[in-house]
FIZAVEX-774374 format. One record per residue (C-alpha): x, y, z. Coordinates in steps of 0.05 Angstrom, whole numbers, padded with zeros to 5 digits, always signed. Each point is the difference from the previous one (the first is absolute). Layout:
BEGIN
XYZ;...
//
This chain:
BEGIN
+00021-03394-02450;+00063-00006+00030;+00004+00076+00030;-00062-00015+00024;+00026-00067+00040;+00059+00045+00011;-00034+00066+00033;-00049-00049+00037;+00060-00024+00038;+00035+00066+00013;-00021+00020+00077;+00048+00061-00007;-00045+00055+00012;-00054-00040+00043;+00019+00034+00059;-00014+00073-00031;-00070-00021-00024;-00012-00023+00072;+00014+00057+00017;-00043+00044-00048;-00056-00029+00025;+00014+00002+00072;+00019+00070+00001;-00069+00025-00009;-00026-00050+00062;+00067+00028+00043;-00018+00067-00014;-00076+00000+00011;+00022-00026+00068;+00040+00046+00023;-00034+00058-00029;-00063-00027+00047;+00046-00009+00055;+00026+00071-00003;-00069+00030-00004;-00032-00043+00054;+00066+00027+00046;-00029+00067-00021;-00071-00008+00018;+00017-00028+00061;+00050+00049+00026;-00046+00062-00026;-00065-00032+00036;+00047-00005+00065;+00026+00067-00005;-00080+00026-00008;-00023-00044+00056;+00059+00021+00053;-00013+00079-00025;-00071-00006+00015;+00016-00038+00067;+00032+00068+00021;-00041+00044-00021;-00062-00039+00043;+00048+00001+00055;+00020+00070-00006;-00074+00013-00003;-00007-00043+00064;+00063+00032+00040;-00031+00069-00017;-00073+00003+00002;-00004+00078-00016;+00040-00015-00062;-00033+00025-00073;-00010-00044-00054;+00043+00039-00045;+00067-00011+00056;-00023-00073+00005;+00009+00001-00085;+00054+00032+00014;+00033-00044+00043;-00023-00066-00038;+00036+00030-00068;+00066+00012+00038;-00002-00071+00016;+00002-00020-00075;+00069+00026-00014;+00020-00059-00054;-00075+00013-00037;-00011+00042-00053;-00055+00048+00027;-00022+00020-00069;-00028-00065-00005;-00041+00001+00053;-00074+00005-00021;-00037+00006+00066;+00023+00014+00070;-00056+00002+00050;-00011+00007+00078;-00058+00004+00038;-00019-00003+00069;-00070-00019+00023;-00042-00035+00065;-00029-00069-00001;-00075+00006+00026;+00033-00024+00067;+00039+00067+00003;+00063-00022-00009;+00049+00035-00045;+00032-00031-00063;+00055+00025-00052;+00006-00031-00076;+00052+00017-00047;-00002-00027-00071;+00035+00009-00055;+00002-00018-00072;+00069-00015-00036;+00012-00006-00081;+00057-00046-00015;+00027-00006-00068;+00016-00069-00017;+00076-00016-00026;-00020-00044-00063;+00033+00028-00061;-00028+00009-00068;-00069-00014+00024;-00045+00055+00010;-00029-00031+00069;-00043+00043+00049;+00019+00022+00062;-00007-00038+00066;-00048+00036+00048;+00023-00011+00075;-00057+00021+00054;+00021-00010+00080;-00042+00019+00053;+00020+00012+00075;-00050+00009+00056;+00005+00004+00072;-00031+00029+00062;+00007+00056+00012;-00001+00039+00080;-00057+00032+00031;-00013+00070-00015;+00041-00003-00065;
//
């Protein structure tokens, strides 16, 4: 009874149990912080590559789809392409004959969570814009 009274009052190693159980909490956090970071700088790469391939599309109205691809993937220089699922321009004419561009694309990102076999995050951005007449 008395090592009982006597470990009840020992507060030695309170501070490292705190601190196994917050570790988990801290870690979750940043983990989610990290990945949200991620997501976010990804979407805004997609979104400003896209922007310039619309625009290129708009500054050169005889431009092919396949140089306006072109130009939108040079614009992702910090992506990994081979991740890229779908890539898509097209140009078309409202039934008030004006011209239009869209550009989407479709981005897999693998999520940074260890030991847990978690799918990857699908990231789809679309740009569209009119486009000049006669393109």
């Amino acid at each position: 009874m008395m090592l009982w009274h006597k470990l009840r009052r020992d507060i030695s190693a309170s501070t490292t149990v705190d601190f196994a159980f917050a570790l988990p909490v801290l870690l979750t956090i940043m983990l989610g912080t990290l990945q949200l970071g991620q997501y976010f700088q990804v979407s805004g790469t997609l979104r400003h590559a896209l922007g310039e391939g619309v625009r290129y599309a708009k500054v050169y109205p005889s431009a092919t789809q396949g140089e306006v691809l072109a130009e939108i993937r040079d614009e992702l220089p910090a992506v990994d392409q081979s991740k890229i699922k779908a890539l898509v321009f097209v140009r078309g004419t409202s039934s008030d004959g004006i011209g239009w561009g869209a550009a989407r694309i479709q981005y897999s990102l693998e999520p940074m969570i260890p030991l847990i076999p978690v799918p990857p995050i699908t990231i789809t951005e679309t740009s569209i814009s009119y486009l000049p007449a006669g393109a």
